[in-house]
Kinemage of the C-alpha trace (Angstrom):
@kinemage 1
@onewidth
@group {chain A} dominant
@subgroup {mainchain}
@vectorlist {calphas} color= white
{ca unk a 1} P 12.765 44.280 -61.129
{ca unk a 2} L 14.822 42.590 -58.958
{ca unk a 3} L 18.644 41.725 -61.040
{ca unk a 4} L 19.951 38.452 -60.521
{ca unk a 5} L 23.159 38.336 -58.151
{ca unk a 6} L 25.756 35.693 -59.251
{ca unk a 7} L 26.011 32.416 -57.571
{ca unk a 8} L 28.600 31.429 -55.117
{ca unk a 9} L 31.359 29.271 -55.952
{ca unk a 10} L 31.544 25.453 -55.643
{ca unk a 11} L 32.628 24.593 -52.384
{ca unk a 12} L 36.042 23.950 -51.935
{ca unk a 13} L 36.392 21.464 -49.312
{ca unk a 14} L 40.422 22.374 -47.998
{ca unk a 15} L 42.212 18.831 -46.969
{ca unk a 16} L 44.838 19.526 -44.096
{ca unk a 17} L 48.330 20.869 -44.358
{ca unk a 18} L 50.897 18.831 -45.910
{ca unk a 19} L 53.078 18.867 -42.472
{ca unk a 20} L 49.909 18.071 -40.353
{ca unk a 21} L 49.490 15.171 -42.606
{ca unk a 22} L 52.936 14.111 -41.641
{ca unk a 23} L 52.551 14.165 -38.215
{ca unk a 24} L 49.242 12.239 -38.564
{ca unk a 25} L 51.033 9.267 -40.107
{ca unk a 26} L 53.945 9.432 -37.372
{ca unk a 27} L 50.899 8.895 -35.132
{ca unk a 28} L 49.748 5.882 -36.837
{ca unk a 29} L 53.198 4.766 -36.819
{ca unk a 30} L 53.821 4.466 -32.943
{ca unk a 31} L 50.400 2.612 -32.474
{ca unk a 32} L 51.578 -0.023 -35.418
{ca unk a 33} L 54.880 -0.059 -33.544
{ca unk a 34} L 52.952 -0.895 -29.819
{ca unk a 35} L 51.235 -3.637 -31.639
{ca unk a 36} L 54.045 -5.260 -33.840
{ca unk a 37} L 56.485 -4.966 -30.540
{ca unk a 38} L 53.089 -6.710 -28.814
{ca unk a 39} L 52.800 -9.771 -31.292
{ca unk a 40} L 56.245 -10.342 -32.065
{ca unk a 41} L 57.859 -9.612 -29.277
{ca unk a 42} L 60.269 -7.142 -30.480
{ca unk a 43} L 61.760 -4.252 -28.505
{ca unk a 44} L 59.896 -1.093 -28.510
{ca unk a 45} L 62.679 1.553 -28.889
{ca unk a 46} L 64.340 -0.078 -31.957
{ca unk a 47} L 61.058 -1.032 -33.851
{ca unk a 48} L 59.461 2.121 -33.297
{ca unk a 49} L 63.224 3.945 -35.053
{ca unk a 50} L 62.438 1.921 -37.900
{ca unk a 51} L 58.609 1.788 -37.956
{ca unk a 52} L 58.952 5.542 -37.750
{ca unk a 53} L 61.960 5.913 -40.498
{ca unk a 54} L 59.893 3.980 -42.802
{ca unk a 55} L 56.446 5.643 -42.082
{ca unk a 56} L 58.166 9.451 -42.900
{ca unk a 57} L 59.582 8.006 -45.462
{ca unk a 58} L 56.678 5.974 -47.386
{ca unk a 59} L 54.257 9.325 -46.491
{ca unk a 60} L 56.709 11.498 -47.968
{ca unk a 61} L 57.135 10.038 -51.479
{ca unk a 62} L 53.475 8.860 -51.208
{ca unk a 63} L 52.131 12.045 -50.311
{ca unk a 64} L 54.147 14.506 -52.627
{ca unk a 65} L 53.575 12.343 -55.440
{ca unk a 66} L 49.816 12.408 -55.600
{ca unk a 67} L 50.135 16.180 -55.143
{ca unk a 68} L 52.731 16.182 -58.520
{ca unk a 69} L 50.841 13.570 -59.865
{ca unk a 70} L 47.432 15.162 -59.412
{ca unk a 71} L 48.456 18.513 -60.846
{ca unk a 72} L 49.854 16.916 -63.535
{ca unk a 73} L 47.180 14.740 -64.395
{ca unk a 74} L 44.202 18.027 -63.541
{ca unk a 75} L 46.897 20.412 -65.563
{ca unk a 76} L 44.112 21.561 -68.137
{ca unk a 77} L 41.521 22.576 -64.952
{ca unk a 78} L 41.867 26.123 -63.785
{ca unk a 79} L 43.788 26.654 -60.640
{ca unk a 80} L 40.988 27.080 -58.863
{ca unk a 81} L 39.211 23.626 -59.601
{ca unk a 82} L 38.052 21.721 -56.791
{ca unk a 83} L 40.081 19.149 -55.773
{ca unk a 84} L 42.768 20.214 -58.589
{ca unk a 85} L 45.811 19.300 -56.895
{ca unk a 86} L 44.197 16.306 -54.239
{ca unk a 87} L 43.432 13.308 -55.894
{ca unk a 88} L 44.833 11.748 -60.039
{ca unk a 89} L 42.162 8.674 -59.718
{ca unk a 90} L 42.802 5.523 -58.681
{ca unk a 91} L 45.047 4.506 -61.405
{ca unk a 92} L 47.276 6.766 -61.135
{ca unk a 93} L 47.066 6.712 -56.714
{ca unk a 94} L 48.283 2.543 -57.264
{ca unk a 95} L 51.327 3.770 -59.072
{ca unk a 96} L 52.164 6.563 -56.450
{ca unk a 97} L 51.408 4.410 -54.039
{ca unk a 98} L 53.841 1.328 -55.326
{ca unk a 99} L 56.346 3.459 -56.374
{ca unk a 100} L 56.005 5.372 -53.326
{ca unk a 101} L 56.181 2.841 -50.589
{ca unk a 102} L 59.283 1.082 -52.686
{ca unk a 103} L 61.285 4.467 -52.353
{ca unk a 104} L 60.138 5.393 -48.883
{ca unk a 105} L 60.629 1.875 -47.507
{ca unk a 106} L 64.086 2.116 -48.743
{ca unk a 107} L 64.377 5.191 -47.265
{ca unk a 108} L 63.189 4.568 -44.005
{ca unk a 109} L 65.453 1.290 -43.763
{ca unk a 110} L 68.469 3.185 -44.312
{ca unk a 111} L 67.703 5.897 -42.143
{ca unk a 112} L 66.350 3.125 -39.430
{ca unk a 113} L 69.870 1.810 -40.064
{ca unk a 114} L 71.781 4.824 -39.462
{ca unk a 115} L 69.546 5.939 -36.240
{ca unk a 116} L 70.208 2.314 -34.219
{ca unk a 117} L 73.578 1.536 -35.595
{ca unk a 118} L 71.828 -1.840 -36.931
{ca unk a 119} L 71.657 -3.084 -40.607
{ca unk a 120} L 68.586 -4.348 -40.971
{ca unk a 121} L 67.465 -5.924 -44.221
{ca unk a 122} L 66.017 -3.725 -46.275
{ca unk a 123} L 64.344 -3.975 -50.151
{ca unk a 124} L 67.407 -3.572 -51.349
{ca unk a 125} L 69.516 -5.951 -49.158
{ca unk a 126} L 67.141 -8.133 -48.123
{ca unk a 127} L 66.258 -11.734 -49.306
{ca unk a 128} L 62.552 -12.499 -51.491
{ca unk a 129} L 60.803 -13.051 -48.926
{ca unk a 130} L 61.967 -10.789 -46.219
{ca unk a 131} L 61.372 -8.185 -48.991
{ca unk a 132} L 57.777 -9.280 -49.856
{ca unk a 133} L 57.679 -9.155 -45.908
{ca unk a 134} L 58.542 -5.672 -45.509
{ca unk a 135} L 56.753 -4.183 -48.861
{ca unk a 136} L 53.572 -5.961 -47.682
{ca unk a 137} L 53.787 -4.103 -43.885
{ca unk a 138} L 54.621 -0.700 -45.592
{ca unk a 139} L 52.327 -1.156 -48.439
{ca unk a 140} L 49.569 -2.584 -46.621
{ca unk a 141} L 48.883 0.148 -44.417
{ca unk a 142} L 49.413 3.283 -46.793
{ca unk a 143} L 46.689 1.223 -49.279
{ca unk a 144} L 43.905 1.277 -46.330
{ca unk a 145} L 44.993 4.714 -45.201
{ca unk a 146} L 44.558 5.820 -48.677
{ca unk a 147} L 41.062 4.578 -49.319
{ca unk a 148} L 39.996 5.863 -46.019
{ca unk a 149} L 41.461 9.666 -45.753
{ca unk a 150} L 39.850 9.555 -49.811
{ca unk a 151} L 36.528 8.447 -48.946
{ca unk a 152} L 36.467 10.922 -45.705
{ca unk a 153} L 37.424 13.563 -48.652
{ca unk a 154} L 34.459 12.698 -50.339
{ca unk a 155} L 32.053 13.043 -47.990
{ca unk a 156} L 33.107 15.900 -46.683
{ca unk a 157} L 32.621 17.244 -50.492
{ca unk a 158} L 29.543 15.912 -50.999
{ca unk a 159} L 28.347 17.270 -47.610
{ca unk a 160} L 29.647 20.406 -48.737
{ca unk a 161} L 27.503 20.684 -51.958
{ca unk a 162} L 24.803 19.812 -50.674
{ca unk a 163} L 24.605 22.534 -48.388
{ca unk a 164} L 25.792 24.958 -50.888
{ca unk a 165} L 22.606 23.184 -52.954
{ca unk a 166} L 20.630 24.427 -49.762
{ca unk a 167} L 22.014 27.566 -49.755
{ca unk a 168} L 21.614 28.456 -53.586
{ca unk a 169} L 17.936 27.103 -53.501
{ca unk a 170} L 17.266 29.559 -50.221
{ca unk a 171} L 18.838 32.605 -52.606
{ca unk a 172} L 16.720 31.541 -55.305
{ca unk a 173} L 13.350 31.294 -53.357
{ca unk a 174} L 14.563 34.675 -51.787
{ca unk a 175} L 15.194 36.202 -55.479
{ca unk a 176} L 11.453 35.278 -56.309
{ca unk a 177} L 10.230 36.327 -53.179
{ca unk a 178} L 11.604 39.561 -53.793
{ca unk a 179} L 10.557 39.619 -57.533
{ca unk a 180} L 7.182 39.215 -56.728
{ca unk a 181} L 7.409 41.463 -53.552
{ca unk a 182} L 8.048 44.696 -55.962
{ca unk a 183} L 5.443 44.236 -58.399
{ca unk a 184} L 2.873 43.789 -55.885
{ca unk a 185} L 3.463 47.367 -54.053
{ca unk a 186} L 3.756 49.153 -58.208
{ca unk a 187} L 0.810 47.730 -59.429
{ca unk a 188} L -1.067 49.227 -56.039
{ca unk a 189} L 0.690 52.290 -56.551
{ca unk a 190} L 0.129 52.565 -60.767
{ca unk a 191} L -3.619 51.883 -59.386
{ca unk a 192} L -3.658 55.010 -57.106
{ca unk a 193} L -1.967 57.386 -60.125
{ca unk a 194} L -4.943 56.353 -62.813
{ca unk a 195} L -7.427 57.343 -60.599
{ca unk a 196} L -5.331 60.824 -59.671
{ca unk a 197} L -4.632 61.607 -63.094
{ca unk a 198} L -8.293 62.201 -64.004
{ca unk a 199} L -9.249 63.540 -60.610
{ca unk a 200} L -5.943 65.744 -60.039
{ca unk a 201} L -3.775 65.767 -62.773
{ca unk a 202} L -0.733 68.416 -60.913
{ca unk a 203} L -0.962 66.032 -58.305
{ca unk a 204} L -0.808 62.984 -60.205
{ca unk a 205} L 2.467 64.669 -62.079
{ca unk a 206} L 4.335 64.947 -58.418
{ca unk a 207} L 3.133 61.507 -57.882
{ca unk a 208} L 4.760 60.683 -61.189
{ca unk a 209} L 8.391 61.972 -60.307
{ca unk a 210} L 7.983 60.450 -56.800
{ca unk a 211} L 7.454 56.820 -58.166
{ca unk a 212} L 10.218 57.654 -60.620
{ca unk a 213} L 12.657 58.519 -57.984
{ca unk a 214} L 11.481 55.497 -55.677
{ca unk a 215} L 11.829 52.684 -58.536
{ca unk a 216} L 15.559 54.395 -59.575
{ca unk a 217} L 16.712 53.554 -55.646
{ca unk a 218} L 14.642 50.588 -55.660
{ca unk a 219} L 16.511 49.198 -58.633
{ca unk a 220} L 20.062 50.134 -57.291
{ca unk a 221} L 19.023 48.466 -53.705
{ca unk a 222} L 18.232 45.494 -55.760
{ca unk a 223} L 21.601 44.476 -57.042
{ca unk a 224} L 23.040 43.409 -53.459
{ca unk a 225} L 21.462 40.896 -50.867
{ca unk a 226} L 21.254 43.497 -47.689
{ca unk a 227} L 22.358 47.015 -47.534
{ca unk a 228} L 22.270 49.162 -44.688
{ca unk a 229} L 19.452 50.179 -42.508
{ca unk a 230} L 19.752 54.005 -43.242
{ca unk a 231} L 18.864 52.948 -47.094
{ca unk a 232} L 16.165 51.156 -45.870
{ca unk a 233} L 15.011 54.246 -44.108
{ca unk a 234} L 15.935 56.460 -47.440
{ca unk a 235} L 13.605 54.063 -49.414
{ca unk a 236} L 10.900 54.557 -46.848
{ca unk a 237} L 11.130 57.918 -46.312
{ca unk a 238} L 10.854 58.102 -50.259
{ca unk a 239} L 7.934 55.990 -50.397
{ca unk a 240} L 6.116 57.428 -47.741
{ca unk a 241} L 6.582 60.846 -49.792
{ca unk a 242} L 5.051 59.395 -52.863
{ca unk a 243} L 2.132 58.173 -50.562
{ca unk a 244} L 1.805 61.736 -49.253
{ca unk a 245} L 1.388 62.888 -52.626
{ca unk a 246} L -1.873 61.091 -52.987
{ca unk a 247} L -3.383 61.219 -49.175
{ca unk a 248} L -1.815 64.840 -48.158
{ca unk a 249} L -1.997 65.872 -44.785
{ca unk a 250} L -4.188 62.513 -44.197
{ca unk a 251} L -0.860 61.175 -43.706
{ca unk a 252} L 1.775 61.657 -41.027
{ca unk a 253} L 5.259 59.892 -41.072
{ca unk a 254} L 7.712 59.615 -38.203
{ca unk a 255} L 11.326 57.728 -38.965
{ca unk a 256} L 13.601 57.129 -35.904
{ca unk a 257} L 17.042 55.706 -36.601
{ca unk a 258} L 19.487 56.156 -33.855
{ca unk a 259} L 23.099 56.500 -35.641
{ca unk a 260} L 24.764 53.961 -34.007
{ca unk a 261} L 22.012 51.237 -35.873
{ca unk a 262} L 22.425 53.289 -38.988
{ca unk a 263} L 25.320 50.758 -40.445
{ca unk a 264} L 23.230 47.439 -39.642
{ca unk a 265} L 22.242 45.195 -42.759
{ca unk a 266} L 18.971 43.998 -43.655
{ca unk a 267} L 17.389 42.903 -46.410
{ca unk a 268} L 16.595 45.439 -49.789
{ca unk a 269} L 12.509 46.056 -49.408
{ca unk a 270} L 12.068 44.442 -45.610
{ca unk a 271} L 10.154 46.678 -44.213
{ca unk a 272} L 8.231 48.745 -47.040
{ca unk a 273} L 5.578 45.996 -47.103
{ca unk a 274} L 4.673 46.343 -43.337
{ca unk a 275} L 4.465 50.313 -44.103
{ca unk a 276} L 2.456 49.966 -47.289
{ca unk a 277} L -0.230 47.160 -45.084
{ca unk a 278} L -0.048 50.098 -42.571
{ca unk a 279} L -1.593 52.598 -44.852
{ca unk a 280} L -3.572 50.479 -46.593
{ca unk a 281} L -5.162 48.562 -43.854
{ca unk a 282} L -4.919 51.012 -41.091
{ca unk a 283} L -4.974 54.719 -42.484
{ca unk a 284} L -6.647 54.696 -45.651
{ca unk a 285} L -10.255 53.552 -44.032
{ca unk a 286} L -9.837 55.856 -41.668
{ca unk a 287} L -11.592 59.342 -42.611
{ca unk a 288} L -8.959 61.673 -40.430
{ca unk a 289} L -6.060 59.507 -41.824
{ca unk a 290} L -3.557 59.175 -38.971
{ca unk a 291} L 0.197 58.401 -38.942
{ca unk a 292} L 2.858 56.644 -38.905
{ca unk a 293} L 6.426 55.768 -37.154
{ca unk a 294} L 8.865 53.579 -37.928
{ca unk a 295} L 11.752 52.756 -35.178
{ca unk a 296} L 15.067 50.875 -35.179
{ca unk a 297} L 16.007 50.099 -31.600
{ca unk a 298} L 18.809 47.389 -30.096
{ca unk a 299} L 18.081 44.347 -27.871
{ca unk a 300} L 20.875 42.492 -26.799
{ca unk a 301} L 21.782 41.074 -30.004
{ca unk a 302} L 18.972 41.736 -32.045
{ca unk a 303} L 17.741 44.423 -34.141
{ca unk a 304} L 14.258 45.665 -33.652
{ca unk a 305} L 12.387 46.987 -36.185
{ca unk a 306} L 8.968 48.825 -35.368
{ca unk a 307} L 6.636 49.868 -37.602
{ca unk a 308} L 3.422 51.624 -35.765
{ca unk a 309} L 0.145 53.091 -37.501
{ca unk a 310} L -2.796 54.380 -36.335
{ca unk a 311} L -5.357 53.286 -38.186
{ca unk a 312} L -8.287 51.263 -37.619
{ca unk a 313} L -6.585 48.286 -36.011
{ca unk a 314} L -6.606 44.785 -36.723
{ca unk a 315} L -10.579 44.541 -35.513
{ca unk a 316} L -11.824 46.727 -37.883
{ca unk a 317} L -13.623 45.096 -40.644
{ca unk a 318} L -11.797 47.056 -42.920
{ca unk a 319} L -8.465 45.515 -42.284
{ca unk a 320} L -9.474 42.624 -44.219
{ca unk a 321} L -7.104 41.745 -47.447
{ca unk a 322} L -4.892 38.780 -48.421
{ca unk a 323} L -1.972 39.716 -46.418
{ca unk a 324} L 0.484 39.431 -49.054
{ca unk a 325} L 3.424 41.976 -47.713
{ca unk a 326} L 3.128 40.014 -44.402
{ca unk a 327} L 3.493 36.465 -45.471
{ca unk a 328} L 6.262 37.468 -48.243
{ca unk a 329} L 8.392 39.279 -44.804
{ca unk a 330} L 7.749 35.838 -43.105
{ca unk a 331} L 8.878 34.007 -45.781
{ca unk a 332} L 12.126 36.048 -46.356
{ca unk a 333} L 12.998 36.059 -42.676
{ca unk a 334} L 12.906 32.452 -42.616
{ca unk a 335} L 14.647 31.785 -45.740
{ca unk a 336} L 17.708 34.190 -44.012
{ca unk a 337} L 17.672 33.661 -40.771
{ca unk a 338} L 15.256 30.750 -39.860
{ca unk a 339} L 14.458 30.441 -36.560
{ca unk a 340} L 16.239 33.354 -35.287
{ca unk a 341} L 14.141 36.021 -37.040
{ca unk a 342} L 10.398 37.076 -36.378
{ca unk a 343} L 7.468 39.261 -37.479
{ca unk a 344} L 4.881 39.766 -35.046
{ca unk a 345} L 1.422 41.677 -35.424
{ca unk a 346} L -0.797 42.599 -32.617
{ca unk a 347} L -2.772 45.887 -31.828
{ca unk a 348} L -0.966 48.997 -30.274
{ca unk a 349} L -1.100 48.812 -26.510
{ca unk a 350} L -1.807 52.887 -25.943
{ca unk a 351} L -4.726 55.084 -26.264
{ca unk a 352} L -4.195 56.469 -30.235
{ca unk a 353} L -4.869 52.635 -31.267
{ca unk a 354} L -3.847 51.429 -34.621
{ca unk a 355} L -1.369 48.512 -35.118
{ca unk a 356} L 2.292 47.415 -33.912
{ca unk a 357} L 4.433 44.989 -36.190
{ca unk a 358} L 7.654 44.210 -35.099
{ca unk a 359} L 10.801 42.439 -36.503
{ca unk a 360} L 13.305 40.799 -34.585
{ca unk a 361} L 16.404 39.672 -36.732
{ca unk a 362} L 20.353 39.245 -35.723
{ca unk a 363} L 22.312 41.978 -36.164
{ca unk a 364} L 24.321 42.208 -38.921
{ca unk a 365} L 26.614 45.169 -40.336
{ca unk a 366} L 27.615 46.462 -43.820
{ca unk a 367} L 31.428 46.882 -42.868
């Protein structure tokens, strides 16, 4: 009963601005100028004006081009492709990066020139093997931060899919969970009708339009991953209606939601199995019935859920059963919230008896 909800998207893993980028590289720059003013012993101020020059300049052309060249080369992708406008492949990145060093090392030079008052040798000036000289030390350095910046990109994708592999799996175990939740709590109640039908049949027609009414909101709650707490309450209140259909004034029913808790988000169906294990296990084998309260309080930052019967308690050897509603709440708090959600199930502490279950779970709001 439960309808599929779309997958996210494919991660997007966002490289950094284009100007932060720029100022990344003038970084590099003044620690290639310490250690080429180190080794050669060339002055600081001048080198670092040309090391500088040459570094904007080399980043620049390098930089835009792969963008240009990337778009143009991932044209046909949609403009919302992953990695559409980062990276062309590496035959394409060798020719942005050759042609891009040539222009921005010319650049630089020039610009060196003009900041120092100097002329300086540059590509174009320059003799063979000053030029070699000078495309090797601007080359050289864009190359390995090229490979390196790409293969940080790519981890930082593949760490990204894989948790968005993590995530979809958790959705899909929770979609189950949830599939299998439903079925369990109509076949019980479809169960309860055949027996009514031959033993009460007016009865067994207001149980009808009751289940009707509950499955129509169960199948709208379906379609989204939480909703808020006052449907939750709805669907219980509507549930707990149909029950009182077939148990009468055996069962009592007591729903506290303070308005302030009423926008919280949980989960579609959280807390209708602890209400159904209530009645079954705790009121039903009781002869005088009994009833039952469920509570939405605040902790801190927690929501507390409550739901309280009181039945026979968990001693009585009628509570026995395969505890299906309970582990499939476990299982869907964990696959939300791990660690920081709970269910716990322990014997009401007052006179009146019966059983408490209580969940614990961050809060979380619809807005």
């Amino acid at each position: 009963m439960t309808a599929s909800r779309p997958l996210a998207a494919p991660p997007i893993v966002r490289r950094r601005p284009f100007l932060f980028r720029g100022l990344r590289a003038l970084a590099i720059a003044t620690a290639i100028t310490a250690a080429v003013s180190f080794l050669f012993e060339r002055p600081f101020v001048p080198t670092l004006a040309y090391v500088l020059c040459i570094t904007f300049g080399c980043w620049l052309f390098v930089d835009a081009g792969r963008v240009v060249v990337a778009r143009w080369v991932n044209r046909k992708l949609p403009a919302d492709a992953p990695g559409r406008d980062e990276w062309p492949g590496w035959g394409w990145m060798s020719a942005v990066l050759l042609v891009g060093t040539l222009f921005g090392a010319t650049l630089g030079s020039l610009l060196g020139d003009f900041i120092t008052g100097r002329a300086e040798p540059g590509l174009l000036l320059g003799r063979p093997r000053q030029v070699l000289a000078l495309l090797a030390m601007s080359l050289v350095p864009g190359v390995a931060a090229t490979v390196f910046f790409h293969h940080r990109g790519r981890l930082a994708t593949i760490q990204a899919q894989a948790q968005q592999a993590r995530r979809e799996a958790a959705e899909n175990q929770l979609r189950l969970l949830e599939s299998q939740l439903e079925p369990h709590m109509l076949f019980n109640t479809l169960a309860n009708l055949r027996v009514l039908i031959g033993l009460d049949p007016p009865r067994a027609q207001a149980m009808l339009d009751q289940l009707i009414a509950f499955l129509r909101a169960t199948l709208n709650a379906s379609r989204v991953g939480r909703h808020a707490l006052s449907a939750e309450f709805s669907r219980l209140a509507d549930y707990l209606a149909l029950m009182q259909v077939r148990m009468g004034t055996r069962l009592q029913m007591r729903l506290d939601l303070p308005d302030e808790l009423a926008v919280l988000a949980v989960p579609p169906l959280l807390l209708q199995p602890l209400v159904e294990n209530a009645i079954k296990h705790g009121l039903e084998p009781k002869v005088d019935g009994g009833r039952i309260e469920v509570r939405a309080t605040r902790e801190l930052d927690r929501l507390v859920l409550s739901v309280r019967d009181t039945g026979v308690g968990l001693g009585a050897p009628a509570d026995a059963g395969t505890r299906f509603g309970l582990a499939q709440v476990r299982e869907r708090l964990a696959t939300l919230y791990g660690e920081r959600a709970s269910l716990t199930l322990a014997d009401a502490a007052d006179a009146e008896g019966g059983v408490l279950a209580i969940v614990r779970l961050p809060l979380d709001t619809t807005e």
